[in-house]
VOLUM-9058 format. One record per residue (C-alpha): x, y, z; residue number from 1. Coordinates in Angstrom, 3 decimals. Example, Ala and Ser with C-alpha at 12.3 -4.5 7.8 and 13.67 -1.06 7.14 Angstrom:
<pts>
<east = 12.300&north = -4.500&up = 7.800&num = 1>
<east = 13.670&north = -1.060&up = 7.140&num = 2>
</pts>
This chain:
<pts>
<east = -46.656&north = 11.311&up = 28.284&num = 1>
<east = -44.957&north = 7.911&up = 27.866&num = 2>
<east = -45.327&north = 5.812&up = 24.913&num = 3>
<east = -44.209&north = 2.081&up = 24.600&num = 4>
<east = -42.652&north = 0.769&up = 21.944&num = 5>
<east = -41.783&north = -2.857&up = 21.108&num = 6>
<east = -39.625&north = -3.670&up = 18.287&num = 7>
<east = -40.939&north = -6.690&up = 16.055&num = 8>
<east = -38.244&north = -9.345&up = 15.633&num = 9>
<east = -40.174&north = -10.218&up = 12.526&num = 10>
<east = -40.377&north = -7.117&up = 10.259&num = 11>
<east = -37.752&north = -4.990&up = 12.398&num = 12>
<east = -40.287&north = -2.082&up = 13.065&num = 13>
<east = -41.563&north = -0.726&up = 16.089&num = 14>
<east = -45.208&north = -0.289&up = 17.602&num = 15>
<east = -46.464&north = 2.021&up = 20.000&num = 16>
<east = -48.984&north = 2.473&up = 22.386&num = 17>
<east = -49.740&north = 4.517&up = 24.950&num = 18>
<east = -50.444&north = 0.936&up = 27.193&num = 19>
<east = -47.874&north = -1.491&up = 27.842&num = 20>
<east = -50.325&north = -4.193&up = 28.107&num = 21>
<east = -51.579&north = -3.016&up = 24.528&num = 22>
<east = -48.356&north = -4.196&up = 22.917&num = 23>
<east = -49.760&north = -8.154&up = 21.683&num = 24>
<east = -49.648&north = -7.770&up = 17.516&num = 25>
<east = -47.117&north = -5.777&up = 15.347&num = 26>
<east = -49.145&north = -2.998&up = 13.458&num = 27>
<east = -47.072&north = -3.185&up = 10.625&num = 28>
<east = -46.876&north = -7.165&up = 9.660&num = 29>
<east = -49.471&north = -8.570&up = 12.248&num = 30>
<east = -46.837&north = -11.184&up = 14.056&num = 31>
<east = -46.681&north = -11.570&up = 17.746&num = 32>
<east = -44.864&north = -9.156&up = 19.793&num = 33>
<east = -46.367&north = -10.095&up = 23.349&num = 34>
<east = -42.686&north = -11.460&up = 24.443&num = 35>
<east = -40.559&north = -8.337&up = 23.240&num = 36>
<east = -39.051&north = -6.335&up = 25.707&num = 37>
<east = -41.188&north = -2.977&up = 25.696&num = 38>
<east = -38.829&north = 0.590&up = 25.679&num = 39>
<east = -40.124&north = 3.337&up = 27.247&num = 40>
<east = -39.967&north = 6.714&up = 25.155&num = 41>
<east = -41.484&north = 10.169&up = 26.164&num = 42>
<east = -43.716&north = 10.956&up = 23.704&num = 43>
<east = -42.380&north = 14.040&up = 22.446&num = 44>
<east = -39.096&north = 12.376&up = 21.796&num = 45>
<east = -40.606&north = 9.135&up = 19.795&num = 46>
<east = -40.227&north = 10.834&up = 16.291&num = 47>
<east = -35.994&north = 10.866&up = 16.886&num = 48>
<east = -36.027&north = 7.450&up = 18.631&num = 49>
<east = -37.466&north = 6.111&up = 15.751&num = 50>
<east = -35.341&north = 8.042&up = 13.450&num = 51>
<east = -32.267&north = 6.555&up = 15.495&num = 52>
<east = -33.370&north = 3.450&up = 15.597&num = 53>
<east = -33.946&north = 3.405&up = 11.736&num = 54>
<east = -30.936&north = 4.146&up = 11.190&num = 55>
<east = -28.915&north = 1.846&up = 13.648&num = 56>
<east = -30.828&north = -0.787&up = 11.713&num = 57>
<east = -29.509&north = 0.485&up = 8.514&num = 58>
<east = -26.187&north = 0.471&up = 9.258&num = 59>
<east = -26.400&north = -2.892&up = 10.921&num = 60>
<east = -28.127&north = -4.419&up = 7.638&num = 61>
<east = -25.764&north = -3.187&up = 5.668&num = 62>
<east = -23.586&north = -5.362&up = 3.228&num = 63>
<east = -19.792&north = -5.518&up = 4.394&num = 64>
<east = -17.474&north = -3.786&up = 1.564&num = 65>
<east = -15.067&north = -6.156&up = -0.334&num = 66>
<east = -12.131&north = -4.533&up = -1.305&num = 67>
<east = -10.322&north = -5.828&up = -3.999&num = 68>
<east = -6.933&north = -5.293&up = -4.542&num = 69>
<east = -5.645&north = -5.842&up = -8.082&num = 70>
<east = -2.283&north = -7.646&up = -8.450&num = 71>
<east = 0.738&north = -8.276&up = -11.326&num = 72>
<east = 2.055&north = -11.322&up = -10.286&num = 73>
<east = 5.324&north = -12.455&up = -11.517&num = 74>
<east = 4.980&north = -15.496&up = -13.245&num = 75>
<east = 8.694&north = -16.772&up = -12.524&num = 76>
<east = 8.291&north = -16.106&up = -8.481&num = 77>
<east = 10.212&north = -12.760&up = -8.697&num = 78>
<east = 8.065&north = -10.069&up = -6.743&num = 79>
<east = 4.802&north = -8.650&up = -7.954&num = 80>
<east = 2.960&north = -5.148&up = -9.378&num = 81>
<east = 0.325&north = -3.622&up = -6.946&num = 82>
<east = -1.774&north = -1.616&up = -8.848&num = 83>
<east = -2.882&north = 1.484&up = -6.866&num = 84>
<east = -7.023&north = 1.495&up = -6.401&num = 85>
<east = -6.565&north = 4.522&up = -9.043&num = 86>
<east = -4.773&north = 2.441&up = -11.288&num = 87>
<east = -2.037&north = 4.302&up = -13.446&num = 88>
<east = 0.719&north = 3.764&up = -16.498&num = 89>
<east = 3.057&north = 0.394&up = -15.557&num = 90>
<east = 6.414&north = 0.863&up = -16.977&num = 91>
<east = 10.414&north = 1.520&up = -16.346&num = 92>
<east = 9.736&north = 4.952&up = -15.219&num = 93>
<east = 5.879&north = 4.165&up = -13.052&num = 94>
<east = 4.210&north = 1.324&up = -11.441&num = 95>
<east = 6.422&north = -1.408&up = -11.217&num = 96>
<east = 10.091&north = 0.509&up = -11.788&num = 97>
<east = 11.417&north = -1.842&up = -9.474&num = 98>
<east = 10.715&north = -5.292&up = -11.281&num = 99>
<east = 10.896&north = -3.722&up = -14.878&num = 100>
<east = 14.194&north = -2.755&up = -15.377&num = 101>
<east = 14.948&north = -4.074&up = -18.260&num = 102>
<east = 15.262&north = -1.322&up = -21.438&num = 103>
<east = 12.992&north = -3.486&up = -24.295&num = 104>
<east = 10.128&north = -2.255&up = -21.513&num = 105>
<east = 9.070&north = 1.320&up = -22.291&num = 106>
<east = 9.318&north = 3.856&up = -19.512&num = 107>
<east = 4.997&north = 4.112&up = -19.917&num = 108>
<east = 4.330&north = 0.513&up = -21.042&num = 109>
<east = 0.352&north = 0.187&up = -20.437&num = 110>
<east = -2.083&north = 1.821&up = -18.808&num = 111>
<east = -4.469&north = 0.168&up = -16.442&num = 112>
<east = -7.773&north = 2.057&up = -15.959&num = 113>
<east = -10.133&north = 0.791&up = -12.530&num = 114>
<east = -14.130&north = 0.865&up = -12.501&num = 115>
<east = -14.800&north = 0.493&up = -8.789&num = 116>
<east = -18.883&north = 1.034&up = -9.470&num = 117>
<east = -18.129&north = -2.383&up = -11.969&num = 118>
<east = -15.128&north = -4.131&up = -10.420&num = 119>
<east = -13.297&north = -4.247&up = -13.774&num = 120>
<east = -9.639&north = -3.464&up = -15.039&num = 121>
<east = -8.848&north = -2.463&up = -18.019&num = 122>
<east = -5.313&north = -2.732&up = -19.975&num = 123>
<east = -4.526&north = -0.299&up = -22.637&num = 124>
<east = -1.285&north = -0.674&up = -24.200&num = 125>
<east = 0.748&north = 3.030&up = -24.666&num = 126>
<east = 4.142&north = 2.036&up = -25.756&num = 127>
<east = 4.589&north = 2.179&up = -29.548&num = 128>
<east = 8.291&north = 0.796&up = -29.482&num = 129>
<east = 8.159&north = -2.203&up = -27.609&num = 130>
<east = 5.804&north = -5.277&up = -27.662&num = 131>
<east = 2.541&north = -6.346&up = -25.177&num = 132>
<east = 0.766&north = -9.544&up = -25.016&num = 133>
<east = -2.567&north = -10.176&up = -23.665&num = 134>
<east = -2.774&north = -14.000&up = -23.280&num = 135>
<east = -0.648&north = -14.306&up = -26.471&num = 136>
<east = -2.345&north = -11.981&up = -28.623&num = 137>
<east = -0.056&north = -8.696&up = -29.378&num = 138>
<east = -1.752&north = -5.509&up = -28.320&num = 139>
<east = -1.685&north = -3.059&up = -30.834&num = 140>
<east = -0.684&north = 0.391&up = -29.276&num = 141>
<east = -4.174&north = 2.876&up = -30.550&num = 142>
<east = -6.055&north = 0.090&up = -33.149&num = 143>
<east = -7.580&north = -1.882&up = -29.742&num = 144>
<east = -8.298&north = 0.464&up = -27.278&num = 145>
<east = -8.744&north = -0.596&up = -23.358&num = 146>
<east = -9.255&north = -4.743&up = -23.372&num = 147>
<east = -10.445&north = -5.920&up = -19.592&num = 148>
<east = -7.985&north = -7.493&up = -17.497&num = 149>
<east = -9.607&north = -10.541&up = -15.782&num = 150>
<east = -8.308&north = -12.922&up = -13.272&num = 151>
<east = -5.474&north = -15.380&up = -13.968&num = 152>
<east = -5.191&north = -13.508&up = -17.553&num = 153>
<east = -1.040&north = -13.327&up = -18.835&num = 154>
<east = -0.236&north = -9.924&up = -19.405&num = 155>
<east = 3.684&north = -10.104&up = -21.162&num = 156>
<east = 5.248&north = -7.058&up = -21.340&num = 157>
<east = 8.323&north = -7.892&up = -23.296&num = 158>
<east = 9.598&north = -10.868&up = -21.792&num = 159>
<east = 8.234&north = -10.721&up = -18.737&num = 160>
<east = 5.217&north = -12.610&up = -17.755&num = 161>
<east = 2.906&north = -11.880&up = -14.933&num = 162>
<east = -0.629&north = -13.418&up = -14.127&num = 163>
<east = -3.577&north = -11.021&up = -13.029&num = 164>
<east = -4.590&north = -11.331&up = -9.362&num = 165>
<east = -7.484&north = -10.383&up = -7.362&num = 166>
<east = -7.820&north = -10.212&up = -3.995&num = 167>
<east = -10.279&north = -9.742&up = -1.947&num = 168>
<east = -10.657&north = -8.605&up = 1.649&num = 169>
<east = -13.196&north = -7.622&up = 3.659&num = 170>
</pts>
């Protein structure tokens, strides 16, 4: 047996009936459906159309992922620091060997820790030789723990200055 379904442009649900002409008033939010185009389903087959449907609607209402990409941005115009979505130790011997060559920056300098479920970086410094700034303030290898990065902060690692970027694509 054929049922016919119309989908309601208000709600986004379907009714069914065994009559085409039958199809005037969504069952689930009482708007008009008289002008939708009515599908034809065999009956025994309705349960996975509306299953499929379901879920094509899902998908399609679904909020488009923004991926950030977290950046150490030389503040004198010389190159920049990606910092890999897993984040990692920045140093002479890591992240960013080609920029920091200079030997007052530690092989592991800090340590920059991602949470994707709260869009945050942290900086943690792990060097207990040479010096780290946080917008001026000297980080203090142990005694401070992780501080968050946020955007446009100065993170100084010796004498090198870069600015905390985030972009964002979609």
């Amino acid at each position: 047996m054929i049922k016919f379904c119309k989908l309601c442009n208000y709600c986004k649900k379907y009714t069914c009936s065994d009559q085409i002409f039958d199809l005037f008033e969504c069952e689930h939010c009482g708007h008009d459906i008289s002008a939708c185009e009515p599908i034809p389903v065999d009956e025994s087959e309705l349960p996975a159309f509306l299953n499929q449907q379901m879920r094509i609607r899902e998908e399609r209402e679904k909020p488009e992922e923004q991926i950030s990409v977290y950046i150490l941005k030389d503040c004198n115009g010389e190159g920049e620091i990606r910092i890999p979505d897993e984040g990692g130790c920045i140093g002479r011997n890591e992240i960013g060997k080609e920029l920091l060559t200079d030997r007052h920056i530690s092989k592991q300098q800090v340590k920059i820790s991602i949470n994707t479920k709260r869009n945050k970086v942290f900086v943690e410094d792990v060097s207990t030789y040479n010096t780290t700034l946080l917008n001026g303030k000297l980080m203090i290898p142990g005694r401070e723990g992780r501080n968050e990065l946020k955007e446009d902060d100065i993170l100084q690692l010796y004498n090198r200055k870069f600015q905390f970027v985030i972009r964002t694509h979609e």
